[in-house]
C-alpha positions as CSV (number, residue, x, y, z in Angstrom):
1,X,104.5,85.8,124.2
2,X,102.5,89.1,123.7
3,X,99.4,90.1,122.1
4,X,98.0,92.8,120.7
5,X,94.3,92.8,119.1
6,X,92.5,94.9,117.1
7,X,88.8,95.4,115.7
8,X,86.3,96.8,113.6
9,X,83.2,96.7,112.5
10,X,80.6,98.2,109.8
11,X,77.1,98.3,108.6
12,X,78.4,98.1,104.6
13,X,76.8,99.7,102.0
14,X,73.4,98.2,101.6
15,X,71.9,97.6,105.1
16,X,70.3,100.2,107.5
17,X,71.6,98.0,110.6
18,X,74.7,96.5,111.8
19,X,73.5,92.6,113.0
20,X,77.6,91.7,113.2
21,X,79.1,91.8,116.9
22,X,82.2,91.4,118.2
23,X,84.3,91.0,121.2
24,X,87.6,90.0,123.2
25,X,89.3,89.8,126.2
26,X,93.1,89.9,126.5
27,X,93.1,88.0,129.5
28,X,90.9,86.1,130.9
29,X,92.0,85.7,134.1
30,X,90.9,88.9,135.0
31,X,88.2,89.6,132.1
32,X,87.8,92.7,130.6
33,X,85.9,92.7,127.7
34,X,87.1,95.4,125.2
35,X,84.9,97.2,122.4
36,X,88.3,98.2,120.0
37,X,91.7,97.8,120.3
38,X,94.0,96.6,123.2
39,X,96.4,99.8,122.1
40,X,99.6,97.8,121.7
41,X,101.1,94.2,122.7
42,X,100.0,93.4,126.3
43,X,101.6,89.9,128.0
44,X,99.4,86.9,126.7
45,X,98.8,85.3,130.2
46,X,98.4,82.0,131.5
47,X,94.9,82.1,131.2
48,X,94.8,83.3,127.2
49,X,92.9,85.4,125.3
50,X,89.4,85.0,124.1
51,X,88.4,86.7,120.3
52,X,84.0,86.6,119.5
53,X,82.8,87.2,116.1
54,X,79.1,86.6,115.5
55,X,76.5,87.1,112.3
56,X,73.0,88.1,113.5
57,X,70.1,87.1,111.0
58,X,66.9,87.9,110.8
59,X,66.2,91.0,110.3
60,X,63.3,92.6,111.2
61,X,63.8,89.6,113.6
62,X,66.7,91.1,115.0
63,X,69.1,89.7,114.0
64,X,71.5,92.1,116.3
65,X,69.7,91.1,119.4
66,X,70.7,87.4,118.6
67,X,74.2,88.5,118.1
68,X,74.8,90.6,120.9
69,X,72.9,87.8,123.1
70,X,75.4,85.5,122.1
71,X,78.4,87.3,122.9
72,X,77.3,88.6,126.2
73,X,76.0,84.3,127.5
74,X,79.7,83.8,125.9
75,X,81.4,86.0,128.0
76,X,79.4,85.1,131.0
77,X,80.5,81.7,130.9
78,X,83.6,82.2,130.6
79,X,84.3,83.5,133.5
80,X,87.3,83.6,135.9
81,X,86.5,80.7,138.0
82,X,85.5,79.0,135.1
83,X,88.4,79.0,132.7
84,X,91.0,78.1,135.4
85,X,89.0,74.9,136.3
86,X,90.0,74.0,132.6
87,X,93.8,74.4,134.0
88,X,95.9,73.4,131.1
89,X,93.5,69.9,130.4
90,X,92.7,69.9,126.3
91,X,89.6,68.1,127.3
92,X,88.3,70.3,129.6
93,X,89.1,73.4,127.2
94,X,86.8,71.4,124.0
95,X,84.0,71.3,127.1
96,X,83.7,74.9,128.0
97,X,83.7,76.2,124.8
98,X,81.2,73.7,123.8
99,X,79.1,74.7,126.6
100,X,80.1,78.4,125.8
101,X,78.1,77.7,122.2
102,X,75.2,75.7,123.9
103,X,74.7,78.6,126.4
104,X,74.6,81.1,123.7
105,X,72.3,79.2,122.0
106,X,69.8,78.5,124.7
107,X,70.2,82.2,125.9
108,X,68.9,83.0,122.2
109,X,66.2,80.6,122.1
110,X,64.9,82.2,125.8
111,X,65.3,85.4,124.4
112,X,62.5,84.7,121.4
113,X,60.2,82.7,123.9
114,X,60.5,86.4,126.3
115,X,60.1,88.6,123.2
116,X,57.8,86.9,120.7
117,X,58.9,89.2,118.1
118,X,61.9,88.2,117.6
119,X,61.0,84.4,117.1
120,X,63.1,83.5,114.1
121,X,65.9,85.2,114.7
122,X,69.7,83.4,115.1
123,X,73.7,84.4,114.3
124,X,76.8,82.2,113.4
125,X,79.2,82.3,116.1
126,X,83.1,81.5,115.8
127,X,85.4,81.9,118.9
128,X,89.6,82.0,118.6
129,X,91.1,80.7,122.3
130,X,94.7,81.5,122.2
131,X,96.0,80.0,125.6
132,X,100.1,79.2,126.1
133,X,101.4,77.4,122.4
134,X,97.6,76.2,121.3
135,X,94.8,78.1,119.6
136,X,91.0,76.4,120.1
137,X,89.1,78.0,117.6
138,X,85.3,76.9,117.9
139,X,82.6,77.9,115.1
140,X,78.9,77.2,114.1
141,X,77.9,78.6,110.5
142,X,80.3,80.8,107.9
143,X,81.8,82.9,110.4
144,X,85.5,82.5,109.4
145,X,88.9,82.3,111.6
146,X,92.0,82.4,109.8
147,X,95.9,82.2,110.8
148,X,98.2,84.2,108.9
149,X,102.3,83.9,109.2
150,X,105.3,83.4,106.8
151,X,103.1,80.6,105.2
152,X,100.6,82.5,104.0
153,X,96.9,82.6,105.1
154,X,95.5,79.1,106.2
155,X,91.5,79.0,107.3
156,X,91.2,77.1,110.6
157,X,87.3,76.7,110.0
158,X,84.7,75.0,107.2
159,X,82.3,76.2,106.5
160,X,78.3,75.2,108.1
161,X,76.7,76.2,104.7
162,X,75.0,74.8,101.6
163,X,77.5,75.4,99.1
164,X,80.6,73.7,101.3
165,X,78.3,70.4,101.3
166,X,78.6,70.7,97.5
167,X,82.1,71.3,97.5
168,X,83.0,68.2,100.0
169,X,80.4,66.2,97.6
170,X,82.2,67.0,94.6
171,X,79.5,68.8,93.4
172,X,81.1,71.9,92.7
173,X,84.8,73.8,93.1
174,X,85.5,75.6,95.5
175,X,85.8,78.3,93.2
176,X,82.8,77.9,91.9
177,X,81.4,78.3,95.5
178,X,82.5,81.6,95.7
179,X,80.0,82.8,93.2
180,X,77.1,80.1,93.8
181,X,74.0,82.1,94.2
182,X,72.9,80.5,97.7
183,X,76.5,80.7,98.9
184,X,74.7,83.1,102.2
185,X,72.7,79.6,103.6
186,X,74.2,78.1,106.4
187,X,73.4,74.8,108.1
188,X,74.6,75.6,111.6
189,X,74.0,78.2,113.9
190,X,72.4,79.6,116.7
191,X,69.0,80.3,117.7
192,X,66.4,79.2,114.5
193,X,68.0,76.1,113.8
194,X,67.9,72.1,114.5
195,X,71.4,72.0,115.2
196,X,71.1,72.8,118.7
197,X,74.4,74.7,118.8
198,X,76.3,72.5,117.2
199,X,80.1,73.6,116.8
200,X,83.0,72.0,116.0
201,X,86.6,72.4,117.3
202,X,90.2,72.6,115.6
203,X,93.8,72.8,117.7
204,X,96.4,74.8,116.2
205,X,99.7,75.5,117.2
206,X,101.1,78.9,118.1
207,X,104.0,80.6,117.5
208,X,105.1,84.3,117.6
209,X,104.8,86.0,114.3
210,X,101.2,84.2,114.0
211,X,98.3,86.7,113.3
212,X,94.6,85.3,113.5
213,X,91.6,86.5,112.1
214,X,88.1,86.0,112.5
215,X,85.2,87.8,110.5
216,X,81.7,87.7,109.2
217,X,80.9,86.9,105.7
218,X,81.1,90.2,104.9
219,X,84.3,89.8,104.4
220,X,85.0,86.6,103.4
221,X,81.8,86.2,101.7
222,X,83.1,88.9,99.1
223,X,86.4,88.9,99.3
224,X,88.8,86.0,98.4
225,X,91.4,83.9,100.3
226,X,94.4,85.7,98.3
227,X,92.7,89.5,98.0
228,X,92.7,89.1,101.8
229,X,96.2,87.6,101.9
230,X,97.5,90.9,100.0
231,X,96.1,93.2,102.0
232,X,97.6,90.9,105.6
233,X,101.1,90.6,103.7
234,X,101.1,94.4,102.9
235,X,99.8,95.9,106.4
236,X,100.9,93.3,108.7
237,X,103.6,95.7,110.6
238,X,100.7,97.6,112.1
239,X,97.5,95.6,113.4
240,X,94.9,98.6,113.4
241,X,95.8,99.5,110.0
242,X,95.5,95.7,108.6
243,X,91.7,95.8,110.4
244,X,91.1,98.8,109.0
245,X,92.9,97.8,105.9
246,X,90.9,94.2,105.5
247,X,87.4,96.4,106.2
248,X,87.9,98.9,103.3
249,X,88.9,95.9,100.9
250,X,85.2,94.6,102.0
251,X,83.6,98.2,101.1
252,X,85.5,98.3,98.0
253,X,83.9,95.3,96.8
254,X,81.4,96.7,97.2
255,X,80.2,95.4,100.4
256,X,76.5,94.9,100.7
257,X,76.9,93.0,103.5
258,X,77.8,93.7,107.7
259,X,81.6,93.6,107.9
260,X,83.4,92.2,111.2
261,X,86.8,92.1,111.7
262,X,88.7,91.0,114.7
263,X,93.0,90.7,114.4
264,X,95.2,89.4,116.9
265,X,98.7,89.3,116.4
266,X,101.4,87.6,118.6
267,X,105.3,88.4,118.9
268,X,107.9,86.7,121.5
269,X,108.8,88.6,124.4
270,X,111.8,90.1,123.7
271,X,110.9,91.0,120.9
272,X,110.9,95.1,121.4
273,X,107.4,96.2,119.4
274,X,105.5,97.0,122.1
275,X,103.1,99.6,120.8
276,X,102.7,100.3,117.0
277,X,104.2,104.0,116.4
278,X,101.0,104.8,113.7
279,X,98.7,104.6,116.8
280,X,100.1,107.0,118.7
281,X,100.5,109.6,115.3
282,X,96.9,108.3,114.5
283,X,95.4,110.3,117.8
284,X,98.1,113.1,117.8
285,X,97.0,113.6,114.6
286,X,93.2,113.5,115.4
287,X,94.4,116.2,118.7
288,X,96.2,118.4,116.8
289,X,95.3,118.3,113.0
């Protein structure tokens, strides 16, 4: 299969600081962790791809350093060496990204003990692992990852919050989550919590024409399951303009939140869309007016 990702972030309209991060790495055999786009469908390799959305909190606590200190212990452990030990062992893959999320939390928890002010700081982290005909996706706190394809869109995470407890108590709909006023706390995470980097793991399987998303609450926290449907179903052709797409539905809201969006779309081999054609008019366009 190939793969082609895409990403974007912003701060929203109500914050003076982006504490959202993101990253991926096409392959992780040899990694090279990318800051955008991968500019068209690339070979998905043995070793698999790696997609990192994380939601800083804390504010004045830096919240962004607790974000960005997850994602750069996350990429440190997975390293080269370290995701071919896993060879193509399920077991072994649940155990490094389970030690991927303890790192990342301990790395956060050194970080305040160095740097006193930014005790109370912390971030939800959700990682997508596409490798061969599986997806791992790992997650602690309401950082979402869903899969998108001819059935529609289909969350692969639950929710580590408040109002989900309600829901899975029968407390409440999950409609009526959407709007519950504490529908922002979480009860997982990284950093200022007692969950010690708690995550859990789901399998899926893979198949070209599947598109996977992950993203902070600034999207999904404002934006329903369908609204976000409608906008995959009607920009799905061309991966930069769904991210782009997906992030404006978010402002439109309004957002007052960090938005993160990270999109990865897969497509057979043979099959002959090897670089969107609105990428290449996209920076023409920007060159030459």
């Amino acid at each position: 299969m190939k793969i082609n990702i895409s990403a974007t972030t912003d701060v929203g309209h109500n914050r003076d600081n982006n504490e959202d991060a993101f990253a991926f790495c096409p392959d992780l055999s040899d990694p090279d962790w990318r800051q955008k786009h991968t500019g068209g469908y690339l070979p998905l390799e043995k070793q698999g791809a790696l997609l990192i959305v994380a939601d800083g909190m804390g504010g004045a606590n830096a919240g962004e350093v607790a974000s960005a200190v997850a994602i750069d212990s996350i990429s440190h452990t997975f390293s080269s060496e370290a995701v071919a030990s896993t060879a193509d062992d399920d077991k072994k893959i649940r155990e490094l990204l389970t030690t991927a999320i303890k790192d990342a939390d301990r790395a956060i928890n050194l970080h305040m003990i160095d740097h006193p002010e930014t005790a109370g700081m912390g971030t939800t982290i959700v990682l997508c692992w596409v490798k061969g005909n599986k997806a791992y996706t790992a997650w602690c706190g309401d950082s979402r990852c869903y899969l998108y394809n001819d059935k529609g869109l289909q969350p692969l995470t639950k929710d580590h919050s408040y109002v989900q407890e309600l829901v899975d108590r029968g407390v409440i709909t999950e409609e009526e989550a959407f709007t519950h006023p504490d529908n922002n706390v979480i009860t997982r995470g990284l950093g200022e919590f007692d969950t010690a980097g708690m995550a859990d793991i789901t399998v899926t399987d893979v198949k070209a024409g599947d598109m996977f998303l992950l993203c902070s609450d600034g999207l999904c926290g404002y934006c329903t399951d369908d609204m976000i449907s409608k906008v995959m179903a009607d920009s799905k052709a061309d991966i930069d303009v769904c991210a782009e797409s997906l992030q404006q539905l978010a402002l439109d809201v309004p957002g007052d939140d960090n938005i993160c969006i990270v999109l990865a779309s897969l497509l057979s081999d043979d099959d002959e869309r090897a670089t969107p054609p609105s990428l290449l008019s996209r920076i023409l366009k920007k060159m030459f007016g």
